[in-house]
N, C-alpha and C positions, 0 to 999 in steps of 0.2 A: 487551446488547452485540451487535452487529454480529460473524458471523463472521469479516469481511472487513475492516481502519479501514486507507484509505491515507491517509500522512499526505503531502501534496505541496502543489505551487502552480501555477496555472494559465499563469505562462509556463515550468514546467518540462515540456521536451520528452518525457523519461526516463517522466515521469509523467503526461501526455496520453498516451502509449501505452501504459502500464499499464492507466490507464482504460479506455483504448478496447477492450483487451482484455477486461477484465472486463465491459463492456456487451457486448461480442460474444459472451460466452459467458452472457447472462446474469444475471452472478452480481451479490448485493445486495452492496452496501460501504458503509460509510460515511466520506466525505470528511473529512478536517479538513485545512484551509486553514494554510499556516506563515506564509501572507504575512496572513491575517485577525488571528492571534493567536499573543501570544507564546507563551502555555501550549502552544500545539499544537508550537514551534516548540520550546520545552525538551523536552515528551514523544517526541518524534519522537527527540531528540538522546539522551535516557536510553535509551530502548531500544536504540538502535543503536550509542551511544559514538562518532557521527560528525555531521556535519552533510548529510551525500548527502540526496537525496531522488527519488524517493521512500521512504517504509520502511511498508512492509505489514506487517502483523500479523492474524494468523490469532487465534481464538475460543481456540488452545490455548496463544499464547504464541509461536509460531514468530514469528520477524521475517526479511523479504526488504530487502536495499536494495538500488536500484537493482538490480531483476530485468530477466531479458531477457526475452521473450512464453516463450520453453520452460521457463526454470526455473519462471514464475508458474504458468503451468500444469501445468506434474508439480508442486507444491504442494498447489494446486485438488486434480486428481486423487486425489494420496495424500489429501487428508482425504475426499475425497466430496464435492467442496463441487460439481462437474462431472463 
């Protein structure tokens, strides 16, 4: 597993800038698409008990939705992952 899984969709704005973040800084993640597949699109929802997106999930369990660039990063940060 991936320390990093955002789950989003490519015309969410919220989450092109998350991404763009984590490529700027780097960091591996891995994508799952809610508009490819529904499975993504329940797991996304169970984690977070919402539909926002995007919703990050960190290696430990932690979940972000709908982060701003500073909360993603003091996230990063506290684990080490930057």
């Amino acid at each position: 597993m991936s320390e990093v899984i955002v789950y989003g969709a490519d015309w969410c704005g919220d989450c092109r800038r998350s991404e763009a973040l984590l490529k700027a800084l780097n960091v591996e993640y891995e994508k799952k698409d809610v508009e490819q597949s529904a499975e993504f699109t329940e797991e996304a929802k169970a984690i977070s008990g919402r539909t926002n997106i995007p919703v990050i999930v960190f290696s430990d369990g932690k979940h972000l939705v709908e982060p701003s660039d500073a909360e993603l990063q003091a996230e990063l940060k506290l684990r080490g992952i930057i």
